[in-house]
C-alpha positions as a printed Julia matrix, in Angstrom:
311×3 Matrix{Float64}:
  14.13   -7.32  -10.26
  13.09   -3.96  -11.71
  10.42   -5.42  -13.64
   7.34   -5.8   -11.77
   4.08   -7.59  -13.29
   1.14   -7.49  -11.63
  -1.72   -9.95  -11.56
  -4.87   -8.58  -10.51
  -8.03  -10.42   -9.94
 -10.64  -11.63   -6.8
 -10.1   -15.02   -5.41
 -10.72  -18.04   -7.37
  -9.6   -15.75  -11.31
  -6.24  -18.07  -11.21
  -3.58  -15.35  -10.44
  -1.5   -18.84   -8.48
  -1.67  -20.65  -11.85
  -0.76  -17.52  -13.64
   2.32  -17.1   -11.25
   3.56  -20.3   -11.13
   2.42  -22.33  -14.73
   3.17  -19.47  -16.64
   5.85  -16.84  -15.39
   8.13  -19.26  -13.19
   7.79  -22.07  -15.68
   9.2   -19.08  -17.98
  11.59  -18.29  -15.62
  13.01  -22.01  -15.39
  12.81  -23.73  -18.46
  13.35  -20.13  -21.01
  15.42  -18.17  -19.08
  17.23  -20.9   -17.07
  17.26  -18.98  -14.23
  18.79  -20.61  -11.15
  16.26  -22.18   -9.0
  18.41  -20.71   -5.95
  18.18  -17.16   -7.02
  14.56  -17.92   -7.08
  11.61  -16.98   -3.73
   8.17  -17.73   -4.48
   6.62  -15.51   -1.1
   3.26  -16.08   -0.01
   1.49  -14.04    3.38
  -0.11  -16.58    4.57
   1.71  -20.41    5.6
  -1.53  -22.1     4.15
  -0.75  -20.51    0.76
   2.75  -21.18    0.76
   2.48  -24.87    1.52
  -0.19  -25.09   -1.71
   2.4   -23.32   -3.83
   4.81  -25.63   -2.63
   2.35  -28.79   -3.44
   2.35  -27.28   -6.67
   6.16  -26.17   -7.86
   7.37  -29.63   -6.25
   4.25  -31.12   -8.85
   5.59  -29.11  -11.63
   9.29  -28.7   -11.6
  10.61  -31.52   -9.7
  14.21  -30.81  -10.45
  14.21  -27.52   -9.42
  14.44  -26.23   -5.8
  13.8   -22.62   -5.33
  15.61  -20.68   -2.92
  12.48  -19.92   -0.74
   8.59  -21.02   -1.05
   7.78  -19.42    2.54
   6.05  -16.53    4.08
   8.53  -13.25    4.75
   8.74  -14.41    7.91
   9.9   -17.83    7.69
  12.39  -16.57    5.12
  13.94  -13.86    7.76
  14.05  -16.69   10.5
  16.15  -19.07    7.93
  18.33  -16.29    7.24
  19.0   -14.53   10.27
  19.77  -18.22   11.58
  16.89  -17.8    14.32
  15.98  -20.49   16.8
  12.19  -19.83   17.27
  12.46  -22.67   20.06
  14.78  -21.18   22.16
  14.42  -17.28   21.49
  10.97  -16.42   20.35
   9.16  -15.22   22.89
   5.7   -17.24   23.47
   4.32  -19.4    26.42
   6.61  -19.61   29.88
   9.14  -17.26   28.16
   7.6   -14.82   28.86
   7.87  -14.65   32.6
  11.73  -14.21   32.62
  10.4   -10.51   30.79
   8.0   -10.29   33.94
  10.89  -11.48   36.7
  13.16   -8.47   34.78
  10.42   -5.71   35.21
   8.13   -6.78   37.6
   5.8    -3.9    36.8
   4.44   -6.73   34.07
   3.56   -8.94   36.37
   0.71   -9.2    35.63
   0.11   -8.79   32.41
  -1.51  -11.77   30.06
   0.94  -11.95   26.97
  -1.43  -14.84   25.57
  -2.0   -14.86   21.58
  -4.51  -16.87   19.62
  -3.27  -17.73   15.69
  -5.35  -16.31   12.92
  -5.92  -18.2     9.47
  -2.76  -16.49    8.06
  -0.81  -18.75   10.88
   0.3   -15.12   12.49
  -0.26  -14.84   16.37
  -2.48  -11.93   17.7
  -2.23  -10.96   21.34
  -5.3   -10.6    23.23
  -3.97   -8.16   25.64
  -5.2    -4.58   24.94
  -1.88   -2.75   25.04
   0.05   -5.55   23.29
  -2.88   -5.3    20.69
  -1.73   -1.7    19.78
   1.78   -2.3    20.05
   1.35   -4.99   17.24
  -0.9    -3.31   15.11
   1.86    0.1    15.3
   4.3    -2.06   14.18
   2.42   -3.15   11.28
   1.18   -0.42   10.05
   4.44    1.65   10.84
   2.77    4.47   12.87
   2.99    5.63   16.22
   1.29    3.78   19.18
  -0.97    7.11   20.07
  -1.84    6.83   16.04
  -2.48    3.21   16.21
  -4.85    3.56   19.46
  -7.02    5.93   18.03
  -7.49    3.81   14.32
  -8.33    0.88   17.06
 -10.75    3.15   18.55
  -9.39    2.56   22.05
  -7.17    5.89   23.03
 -10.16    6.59   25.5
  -9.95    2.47   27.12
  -6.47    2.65   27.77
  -3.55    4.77   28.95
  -1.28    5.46   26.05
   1.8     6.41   28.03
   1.35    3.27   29.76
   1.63    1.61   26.01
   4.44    3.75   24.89
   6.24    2.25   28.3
   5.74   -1.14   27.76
   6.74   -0.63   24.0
  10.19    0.57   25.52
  10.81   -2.01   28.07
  10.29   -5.17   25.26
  12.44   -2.94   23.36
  15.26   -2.8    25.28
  14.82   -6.71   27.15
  14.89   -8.03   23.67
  18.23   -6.13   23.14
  19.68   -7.79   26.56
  18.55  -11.12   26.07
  18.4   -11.67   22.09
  14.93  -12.82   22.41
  12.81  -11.85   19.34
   8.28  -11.69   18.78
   6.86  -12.87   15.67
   7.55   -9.56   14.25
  11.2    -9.48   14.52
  11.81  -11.95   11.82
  10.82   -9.61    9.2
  12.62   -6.52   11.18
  15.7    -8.04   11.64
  15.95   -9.86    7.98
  15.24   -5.99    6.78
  17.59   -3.69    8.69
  20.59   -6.98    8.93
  20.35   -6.95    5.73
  20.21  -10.43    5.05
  18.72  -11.05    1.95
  20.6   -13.6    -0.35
  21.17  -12.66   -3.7
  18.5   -13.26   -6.09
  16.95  -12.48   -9.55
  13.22  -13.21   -9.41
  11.01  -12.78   -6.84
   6.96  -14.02   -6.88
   4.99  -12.2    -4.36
   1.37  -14.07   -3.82
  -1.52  -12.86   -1.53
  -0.04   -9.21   -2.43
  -3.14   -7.58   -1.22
  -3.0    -8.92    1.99
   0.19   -7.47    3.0
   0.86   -4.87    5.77
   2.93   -2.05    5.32
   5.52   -3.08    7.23
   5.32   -6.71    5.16
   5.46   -4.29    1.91
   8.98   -2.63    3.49
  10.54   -5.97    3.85
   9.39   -6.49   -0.32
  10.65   -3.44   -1.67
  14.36   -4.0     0.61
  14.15   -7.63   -1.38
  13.26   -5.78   -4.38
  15.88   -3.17   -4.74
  19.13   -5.19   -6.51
  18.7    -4.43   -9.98
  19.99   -6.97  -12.85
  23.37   -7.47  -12.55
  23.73  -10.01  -15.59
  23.46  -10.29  -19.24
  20.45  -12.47  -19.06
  18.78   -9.74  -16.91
  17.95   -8.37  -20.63
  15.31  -11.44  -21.12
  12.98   -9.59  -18.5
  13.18   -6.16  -19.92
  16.38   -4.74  -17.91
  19.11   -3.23  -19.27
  22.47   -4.8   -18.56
  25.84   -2.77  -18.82
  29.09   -4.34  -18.51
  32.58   -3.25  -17.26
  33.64   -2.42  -20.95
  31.37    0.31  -21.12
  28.41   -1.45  -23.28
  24.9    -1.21  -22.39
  22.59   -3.99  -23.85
  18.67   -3.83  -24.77
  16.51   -7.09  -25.89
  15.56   -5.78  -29.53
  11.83   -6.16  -28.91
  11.7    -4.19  -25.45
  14.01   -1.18  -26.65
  11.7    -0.67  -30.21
   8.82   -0.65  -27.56
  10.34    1.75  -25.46
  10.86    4.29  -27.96
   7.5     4.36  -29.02
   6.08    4.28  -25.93
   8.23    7.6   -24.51
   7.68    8.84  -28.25
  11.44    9.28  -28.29
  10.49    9.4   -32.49
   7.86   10.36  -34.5
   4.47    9.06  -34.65
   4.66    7.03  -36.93
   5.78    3.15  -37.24
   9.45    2.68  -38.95
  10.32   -0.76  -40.5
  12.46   -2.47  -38.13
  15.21   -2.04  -40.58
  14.82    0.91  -40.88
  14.48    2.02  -36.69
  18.45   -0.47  -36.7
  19.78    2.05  -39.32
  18.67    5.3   -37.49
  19.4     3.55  -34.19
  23.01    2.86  -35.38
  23.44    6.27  -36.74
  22.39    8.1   -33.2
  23.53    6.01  -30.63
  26.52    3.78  -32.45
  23.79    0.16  -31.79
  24.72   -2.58  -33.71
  23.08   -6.07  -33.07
  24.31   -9.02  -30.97
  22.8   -12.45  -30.33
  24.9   -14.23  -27.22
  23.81  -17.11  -26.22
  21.99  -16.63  -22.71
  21.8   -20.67  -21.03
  21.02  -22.62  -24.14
  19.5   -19.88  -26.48
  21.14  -17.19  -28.81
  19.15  -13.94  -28.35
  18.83  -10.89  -30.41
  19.74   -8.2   -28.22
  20.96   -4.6   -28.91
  24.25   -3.63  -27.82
  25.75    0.16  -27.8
  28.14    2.72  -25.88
  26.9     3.45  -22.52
  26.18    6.98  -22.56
  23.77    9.56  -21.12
  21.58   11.47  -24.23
  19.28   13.76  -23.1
  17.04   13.98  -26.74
  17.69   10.39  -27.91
  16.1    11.97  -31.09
  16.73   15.49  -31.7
  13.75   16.41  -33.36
  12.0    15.67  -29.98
  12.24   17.96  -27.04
  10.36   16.27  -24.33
  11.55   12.29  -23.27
  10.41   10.73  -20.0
  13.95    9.93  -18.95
  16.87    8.27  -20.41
  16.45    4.58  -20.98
  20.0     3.09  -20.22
  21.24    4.8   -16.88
């Protein structure tokens, strides 16, 4: 999961089709990657259902792990009952009975086309949109343009008291089902992860990615996306193609274009590389295998390389 390909484009270009006929069909039926190491992550539940309509279409076979929004994948994982802790409707009012100071307060939410609940409540409004944007509540009152409507300590307060009633009673909000997921650490193991509706993502959405992103490849098939693999024996491995391209692109050689033969020659005379081809799922592949080691000039006639490509 160190590779990362974007697919930029406005609505309606076919960056869906791209994701799914394209890089997972690549995913399942070249790389034979297991379906269960596999989340296809949408932001919205409309767009995750059509994905679904869609993979199910394609791939009938093959279940993936997750085809969900972030948070219905922290609420599967974290084992959360939304129908007896998440805190909507009458459940509320046991929070009021604890700190009566609440009372009165309308916790009532209306559900935007994303399928996320907003509060209509002023104060709840900036607690939820500080959360989001991972900034303080005084900072999220003034983006909202409503420090001067409201009393901000009065914010911060209630901010504290759901705070620590949640941590009594193991109720949870909406939000909690990315929060917990994140800092539980709950994510399963997995090897590919599509990310659709990317631009719509909050910050604190984009925190919850990057913790799912952060396991590097940790097998020799890893080397079929671009990632180095090394193994406990002390060998580093390189798909052919991606380690020529490397090299030219950190102009770790001349400018100029070697034959390939010749690049395996001075590549074997440098760094001790001689070629492999192991059969990754059904396939022998050409890879590059060598010592793992730490060069600073992987050519000495070149000073200046952007960093070392196999640590």
């Amino acid at each position: 999961m160190a590779i990362i390909k974007k697919i930029m484009g406005p609505p309606g270009t076919g960056k869906t089709y791209r994701l799914i006929n394209h890089y997972l069909k690549k995913e399942l039926n070249e790389y034979n990657t297991d379906p269960q190491k596999i989340v296809y992550i949408t932001f919205s539940k409309a767009a995750a259902e059509e994905a679904e309509e869609r993979i199910v279409e394609l791939f009938p076979e093959k279940k993936l792990k997750y085809i969900s929004t972030m948070h219905a994948m922290g609420k599967s994982e974290c084992g959360i009952d939304t129908n007896t802790r998440l805190l909507k409707g009458k459940k509320w009012n046991r929070f009021k009975q604890e700190y009566q100071e609440w009372s009165n307060i309308s916790f009532e939410t209306t559900v935007d086309s994303a399928g996320n609940p907003k509060y209509q409540n002023t104060h709840l409004q900036i607690i939820q949109y500080s959360r989001s944007k991972l900034i303080s509540i005084e900072d999220a009152a003034v983006e909202l343009k409503k420090y001067h409507d409201i009393d901000v300590d009065t914010t911060i307060q209630l901010e504290t008291d759901l705070r620590s009633f949640k941590e009594g009673s193991k109720m949870i909000e909406f939000y909690d089902m990315i929060n917990q997921f994140v800092e539980e650490e709950r994510c399963p193991p997995l090897d590919v992860i599509f990310l659709d509706e990317a631009q719509d993502l909050s910050p604190h959405q984009w925190k919850c990615f990057d913790y799912i992103n952060k396991t590097p490849g940790k097998e020799l098939k890893d080397v079929m996306r671009g990632i180095a693999f090394t193994d406990t024996d002390g060998f580093t491995y390189f798909k052919f193609k991606d380690f020529w391209k490397f090299l030219l692109k950190t102009k770790s050689w001349a400018e100029r274009t070697y034959p390939k033969q010749k690049t395996m020659r001075l590549l074997q005379s440098l760094f001790e590389a001689k070629e492999d081809t192991p059969k990754i799922g059904t396939k022998s592949v050409r890879v590059l295998k060598m010592p793992t080691i730490k060069l600073e000039r992987p050519n000495p006639r070149i000073t200046k390389v952007e960093k070392s490509p196999w640590l």
